[in-house]
KEBAKE-459093 format. One record per residue (C-alpha): x, y, z; residue number from 0. Coordinates in Angstrom, 1 decimal, padded with zeros to 4 digits. Each point is the difference from the previous one (the first is absolute). Example, Ala and Ser with C-alpha at 12.3 -4.5 7.8 and 13.67 -1.06 7.14 Angstrom:
NODE|u|v|w|num
NODE|012.3|-004.5|007.8|0;
NODE|001.4|003.4|-000.7|1;
This chain:
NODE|u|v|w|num
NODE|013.6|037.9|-025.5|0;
NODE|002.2|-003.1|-001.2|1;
NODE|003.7|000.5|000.2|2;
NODE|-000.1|-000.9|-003.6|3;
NODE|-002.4|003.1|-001.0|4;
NODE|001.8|002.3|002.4|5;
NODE|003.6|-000.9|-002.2|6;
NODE|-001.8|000.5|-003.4|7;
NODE|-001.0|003.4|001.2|8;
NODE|003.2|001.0|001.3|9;
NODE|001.7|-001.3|-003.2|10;
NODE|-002.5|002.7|-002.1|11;
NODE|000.3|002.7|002.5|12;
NODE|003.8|000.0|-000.5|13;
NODE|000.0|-000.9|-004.1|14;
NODE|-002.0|003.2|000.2|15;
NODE|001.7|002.2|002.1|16;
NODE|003.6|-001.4|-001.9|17;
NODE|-001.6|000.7|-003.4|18;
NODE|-001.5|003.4|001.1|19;
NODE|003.1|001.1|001.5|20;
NODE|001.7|-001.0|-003.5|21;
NODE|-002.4|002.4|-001.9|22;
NODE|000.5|002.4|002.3|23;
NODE|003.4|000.5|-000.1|24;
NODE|001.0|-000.8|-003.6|25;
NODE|-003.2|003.1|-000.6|26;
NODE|-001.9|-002.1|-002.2|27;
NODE|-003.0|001.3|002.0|28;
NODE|000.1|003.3|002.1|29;
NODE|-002.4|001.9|002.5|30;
NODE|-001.1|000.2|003.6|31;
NODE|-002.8|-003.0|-001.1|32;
NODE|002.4|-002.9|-000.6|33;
NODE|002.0|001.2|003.3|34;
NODE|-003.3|-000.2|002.5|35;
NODE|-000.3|-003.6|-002.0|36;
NODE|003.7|-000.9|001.2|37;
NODE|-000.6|000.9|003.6|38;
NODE|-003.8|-001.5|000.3|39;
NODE|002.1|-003.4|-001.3|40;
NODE|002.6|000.6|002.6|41;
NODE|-002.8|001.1|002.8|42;
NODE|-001.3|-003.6|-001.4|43;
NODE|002.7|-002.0|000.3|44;
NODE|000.5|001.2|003.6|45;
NODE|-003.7|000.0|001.1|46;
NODE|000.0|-003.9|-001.7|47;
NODE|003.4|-000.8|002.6|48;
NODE|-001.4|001.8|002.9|49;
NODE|-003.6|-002.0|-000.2|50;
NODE|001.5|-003.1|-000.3|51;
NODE|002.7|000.0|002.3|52;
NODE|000.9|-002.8|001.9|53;
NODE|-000.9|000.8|003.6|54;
NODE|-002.0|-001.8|002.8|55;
NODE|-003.6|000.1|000.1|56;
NODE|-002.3|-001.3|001.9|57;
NODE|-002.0|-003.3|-001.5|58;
NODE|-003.9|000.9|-000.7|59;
NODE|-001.5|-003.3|-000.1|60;
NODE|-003.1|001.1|-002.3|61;
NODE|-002.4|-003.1|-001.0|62;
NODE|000.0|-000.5|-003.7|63;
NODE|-002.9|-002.7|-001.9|64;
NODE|002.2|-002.5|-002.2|65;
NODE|-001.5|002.0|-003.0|66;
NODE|001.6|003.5|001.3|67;
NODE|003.5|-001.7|000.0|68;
NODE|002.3|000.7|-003.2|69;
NODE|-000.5|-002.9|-002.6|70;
NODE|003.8|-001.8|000.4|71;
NODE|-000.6|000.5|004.0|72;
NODE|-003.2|-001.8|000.0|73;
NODE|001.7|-002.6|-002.4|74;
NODE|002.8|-000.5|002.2|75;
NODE|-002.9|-000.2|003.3|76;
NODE|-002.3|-002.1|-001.8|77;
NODE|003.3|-002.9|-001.0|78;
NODE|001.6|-000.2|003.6|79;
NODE|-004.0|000.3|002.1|80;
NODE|-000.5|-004.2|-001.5|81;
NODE|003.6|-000.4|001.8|82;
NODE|-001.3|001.5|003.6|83;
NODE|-003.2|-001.4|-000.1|84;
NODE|001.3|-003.5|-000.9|85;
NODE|001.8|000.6|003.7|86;
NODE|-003.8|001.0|001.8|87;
NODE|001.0|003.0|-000.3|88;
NODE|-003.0|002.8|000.9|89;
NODE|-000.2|002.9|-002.7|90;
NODE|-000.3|003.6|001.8|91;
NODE|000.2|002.5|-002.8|92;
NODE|002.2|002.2|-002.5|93;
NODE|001.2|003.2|001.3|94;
NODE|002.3|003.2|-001.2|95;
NODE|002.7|000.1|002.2|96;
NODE|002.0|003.1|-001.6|97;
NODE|-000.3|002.4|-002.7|98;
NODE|002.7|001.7|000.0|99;
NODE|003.1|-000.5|-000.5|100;
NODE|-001.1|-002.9|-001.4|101;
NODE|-003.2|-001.9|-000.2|102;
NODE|-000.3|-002.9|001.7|103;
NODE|-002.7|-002.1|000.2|104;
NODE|-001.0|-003.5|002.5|105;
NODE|-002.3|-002.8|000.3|106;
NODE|-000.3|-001.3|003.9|107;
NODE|-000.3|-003.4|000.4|108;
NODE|-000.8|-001.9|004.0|109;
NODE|001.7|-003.2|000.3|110;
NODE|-001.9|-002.6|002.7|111;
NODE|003.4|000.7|001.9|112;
NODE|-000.9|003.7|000.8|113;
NODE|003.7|000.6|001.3|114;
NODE|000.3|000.4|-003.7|115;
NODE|-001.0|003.1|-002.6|116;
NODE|000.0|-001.5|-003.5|117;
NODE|000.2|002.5|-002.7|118;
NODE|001.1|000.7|-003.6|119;
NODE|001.1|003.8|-000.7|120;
NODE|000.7|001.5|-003.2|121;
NODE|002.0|003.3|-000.5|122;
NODE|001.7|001.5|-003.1|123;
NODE|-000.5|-003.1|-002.3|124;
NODE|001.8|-002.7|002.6|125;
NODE|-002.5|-002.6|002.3|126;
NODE|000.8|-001.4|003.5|127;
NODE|-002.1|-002.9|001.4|128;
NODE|000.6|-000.3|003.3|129;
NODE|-000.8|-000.6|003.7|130;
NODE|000.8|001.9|002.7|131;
NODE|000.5|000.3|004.1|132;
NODE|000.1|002.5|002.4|133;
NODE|001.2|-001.8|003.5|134;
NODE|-000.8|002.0|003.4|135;
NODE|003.7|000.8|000.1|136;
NODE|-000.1|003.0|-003.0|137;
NODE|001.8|-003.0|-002.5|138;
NODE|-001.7|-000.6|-003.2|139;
NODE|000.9|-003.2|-002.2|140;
NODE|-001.6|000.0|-003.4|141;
NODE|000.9|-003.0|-002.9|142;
NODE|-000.5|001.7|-003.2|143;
NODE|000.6|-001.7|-003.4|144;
NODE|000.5|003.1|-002.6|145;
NODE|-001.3|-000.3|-003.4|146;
NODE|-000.1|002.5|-003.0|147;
NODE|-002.1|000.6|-002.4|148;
NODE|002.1|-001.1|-002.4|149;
NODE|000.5|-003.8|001.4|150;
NODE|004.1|-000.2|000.5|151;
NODE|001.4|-003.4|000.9|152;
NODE|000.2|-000.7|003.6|153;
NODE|003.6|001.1|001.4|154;
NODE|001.7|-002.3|001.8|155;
NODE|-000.3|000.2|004.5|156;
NODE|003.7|-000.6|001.9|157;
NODE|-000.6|-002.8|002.3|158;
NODE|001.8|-000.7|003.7|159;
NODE|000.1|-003.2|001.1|160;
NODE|-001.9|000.5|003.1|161;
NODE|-001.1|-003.3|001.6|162;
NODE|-004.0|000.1|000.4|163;
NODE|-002.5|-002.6|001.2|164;
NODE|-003.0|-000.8|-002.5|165;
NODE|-003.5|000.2|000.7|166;
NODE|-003.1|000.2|-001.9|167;
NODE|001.0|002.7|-002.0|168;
NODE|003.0|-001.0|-000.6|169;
NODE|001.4|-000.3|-003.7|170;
NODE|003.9|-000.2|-001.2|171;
NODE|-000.9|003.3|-001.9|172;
NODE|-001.5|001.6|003.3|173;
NODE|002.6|-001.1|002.0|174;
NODE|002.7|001.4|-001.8|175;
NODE|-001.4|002.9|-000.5|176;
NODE|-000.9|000.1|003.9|177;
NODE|003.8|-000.3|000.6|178;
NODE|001.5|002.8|-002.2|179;
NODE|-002.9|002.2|002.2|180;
NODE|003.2|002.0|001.1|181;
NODE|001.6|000.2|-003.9|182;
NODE|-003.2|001.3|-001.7|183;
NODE|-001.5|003.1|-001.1|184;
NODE|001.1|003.6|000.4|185;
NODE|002.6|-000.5|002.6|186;
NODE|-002.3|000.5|003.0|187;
NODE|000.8|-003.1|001.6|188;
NODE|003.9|-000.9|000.2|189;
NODE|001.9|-002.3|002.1|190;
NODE|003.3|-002.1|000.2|191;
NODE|000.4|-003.6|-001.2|192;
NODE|000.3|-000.6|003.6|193;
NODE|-002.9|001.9|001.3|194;
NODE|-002.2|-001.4|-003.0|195;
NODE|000.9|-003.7|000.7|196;
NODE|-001.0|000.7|003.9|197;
NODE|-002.9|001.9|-000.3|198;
NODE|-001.6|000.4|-004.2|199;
NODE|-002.0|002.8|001.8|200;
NODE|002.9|001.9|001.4|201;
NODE|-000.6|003.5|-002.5|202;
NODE|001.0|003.4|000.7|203;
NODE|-001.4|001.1|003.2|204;
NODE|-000.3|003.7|-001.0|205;
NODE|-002.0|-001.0|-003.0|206;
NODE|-003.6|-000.2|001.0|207;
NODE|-001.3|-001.0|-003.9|208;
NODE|001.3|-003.3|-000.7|209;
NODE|-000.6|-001.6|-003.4|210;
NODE|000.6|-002.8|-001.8|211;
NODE|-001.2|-000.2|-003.8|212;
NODE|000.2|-003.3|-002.2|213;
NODE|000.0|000.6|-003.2|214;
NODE|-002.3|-002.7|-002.3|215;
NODE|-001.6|-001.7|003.2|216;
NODE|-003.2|-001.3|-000.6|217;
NODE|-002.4|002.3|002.2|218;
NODE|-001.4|-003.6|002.4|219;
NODE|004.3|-000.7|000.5|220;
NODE|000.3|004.2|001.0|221;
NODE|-002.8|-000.4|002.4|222;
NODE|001.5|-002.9|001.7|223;
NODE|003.5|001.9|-000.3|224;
NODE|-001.6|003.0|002.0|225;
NODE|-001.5|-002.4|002.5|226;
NODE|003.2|-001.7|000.7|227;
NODE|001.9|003.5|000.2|228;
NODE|-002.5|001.5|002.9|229;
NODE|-000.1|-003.0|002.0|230;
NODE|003.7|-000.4|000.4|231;
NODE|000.0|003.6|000.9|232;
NODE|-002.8|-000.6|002.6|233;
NODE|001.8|-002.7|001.4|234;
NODE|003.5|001.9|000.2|235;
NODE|-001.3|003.5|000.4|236;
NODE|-002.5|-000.7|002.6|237;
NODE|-002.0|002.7|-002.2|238;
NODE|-003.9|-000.5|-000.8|239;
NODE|-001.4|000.4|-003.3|240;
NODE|-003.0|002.6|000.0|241;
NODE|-002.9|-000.8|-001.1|242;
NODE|-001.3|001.8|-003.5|243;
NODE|-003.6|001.3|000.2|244;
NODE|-001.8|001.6|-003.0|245;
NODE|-000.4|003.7|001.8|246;
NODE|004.0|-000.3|000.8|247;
NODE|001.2|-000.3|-003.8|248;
NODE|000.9|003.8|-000.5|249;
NODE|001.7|-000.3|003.9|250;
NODE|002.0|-002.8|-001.1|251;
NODE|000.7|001.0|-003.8|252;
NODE|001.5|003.1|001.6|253;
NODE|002.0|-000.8|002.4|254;
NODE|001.6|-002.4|-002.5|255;
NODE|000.3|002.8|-002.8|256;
NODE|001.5|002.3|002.9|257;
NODE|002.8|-002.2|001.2|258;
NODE|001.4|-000.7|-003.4|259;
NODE|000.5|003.8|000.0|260;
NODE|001.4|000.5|003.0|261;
NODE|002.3|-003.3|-000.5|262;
NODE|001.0|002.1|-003.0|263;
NODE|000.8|003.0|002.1|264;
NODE|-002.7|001.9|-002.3|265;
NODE|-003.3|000.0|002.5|266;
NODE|-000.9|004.3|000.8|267;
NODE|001.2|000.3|003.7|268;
NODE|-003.1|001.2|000.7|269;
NODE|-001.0|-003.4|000.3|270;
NODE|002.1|-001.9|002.2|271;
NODE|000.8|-003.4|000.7|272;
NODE|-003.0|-002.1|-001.9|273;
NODE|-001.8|-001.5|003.0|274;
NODE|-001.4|-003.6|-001.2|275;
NODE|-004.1|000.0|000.2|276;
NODE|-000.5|-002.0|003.6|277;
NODE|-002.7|001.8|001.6|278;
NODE|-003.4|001.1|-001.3|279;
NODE|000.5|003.8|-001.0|280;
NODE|000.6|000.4|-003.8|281;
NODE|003.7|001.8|-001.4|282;
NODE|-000.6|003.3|-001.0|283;
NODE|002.1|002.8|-001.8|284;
NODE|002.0|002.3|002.7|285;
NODE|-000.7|003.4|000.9|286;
């Protein structure tokens, strides 16, 4: 259920409980019937909060054909897919990640540079292209560029003046945006202007998600963005990139999904430090 629906329903359940209350005690209606009705409305209300409470949950990964998707999330697929294949890009599939609290929904997409998960996610109303990488040292980098549904103008990125050397990629939008790596998105990676200008790598150590999101980039300039990002990290972390196979999309879905809740403090105990998907066993829930 959209976040949308799930607020209309809340807004009726507590117009009717405020108006039956009302009635109640000004006596314009009496008897033990309109009383069960109040408390099945509260019971309501409280069943409705419990369901859909945010908590961690596991991520399902259930295939879905384009035609089982919800009309604006195939919309929003079917515009950003030209954009990936226009990179060679190699279509996998659509796929329910979650259903609860919220829905969220994906369509995979292999680069040629399979260090690299492409994707394009939709939860609650609000789409993420992206790519993503999981290095053998538990760090994951993804370059997102978010987009509603609604089409905002692009905000503004804060930009370091980090010295960087161009190659191939390079573009004056890339670069800048390469440089304020350490200024952008959520907080996760954080430096000093010192640090930054030695070393526009040099991000939180105890944050193992780092992310960087540029709002408005055209999806070929993001690609080259997220290129840019993991080979510096190679180079200075001595880390290697692992390599995305189609049986290993749930592995590494999930241990993304649980280190942004256990970077939030908010992952069950029950399941530990996320352990990032090197060998060939798959995750699976704890005992």
């Amino acid at each position: 259920m959209r976040g949308s629906t799930k607020t209309r329903i809340h807004v009726a359940l507590w117009i009717a409980i405020a108006a039956l209350a009302y009635l109640l005690q000004s006596e314009v209606i009496s008897g033990p019937l309109p009383w069960l009705a109040f408390g099945m409305l509260i019971l309501a209300e409280m069943a409705m909060w419990w369901h859909f409470r945010i908590r961690y949950l596991d991520f399902v990964l259930v295939p879905l054909r384009p035609e089982q998707l919800p009309r604006d999330v195939y919309r929003t697929f079917d515009r950003l897919t030209p954009e990936f294949m226009a990179l060679r890009c190699g279509l996998i599939g659509d796929f329910q990640l979650s259903y609860l609290p919220w829905p969220t929904w994906v369509r995979y997409f292999f680069p040629p540079d399979r260090r690299i998960r492409g994707e394009v996610s939709q939860s609650d109303e609000t789409s993420a292209p992206s790519f993503v990488t999981v290095f053998d040292d538990g760090r994951v980098i993804e370059t997102a560029r978010l987009d509603s549904t609604e089409q905002p103008a692009a905000s503004a990125v804060p930009v370091a003046a980090v010295p960087l050397t161009n190659d191939s990629y390079g573009s004056p939008q890339v670069e800048a945006l390469l440089a304020s790596f350490v200024a952008t998105y959520f907080g996760s990676c954080l430096a000093e202007g010192a640090a930054a200008e030695e070393n526009p790598m040099q991000c939180r150590e105890d944050r193992m998600l780092w992310a960087q999101v540029a709002p408005g980039l055209p999806l070929e300039e993001l690609f080259a963005l997220h290129v840019r990002t993991i080979d510096l990290y190679e180079s200075n972390y001595g880390a290697r990139a692992l390599t995305v196979t189609p049986d290993r999309l749930l592995d590494f879905a999930q241990y993304d999904h649980r280190l942004l809740w256990f970077q939030r403090h908010a992952l069950p105990a029950r399941y530990g430090v996320p352990q990032p998907p090197v060998g060939k066993g798959q995750m699976t829930k704890p005992q």
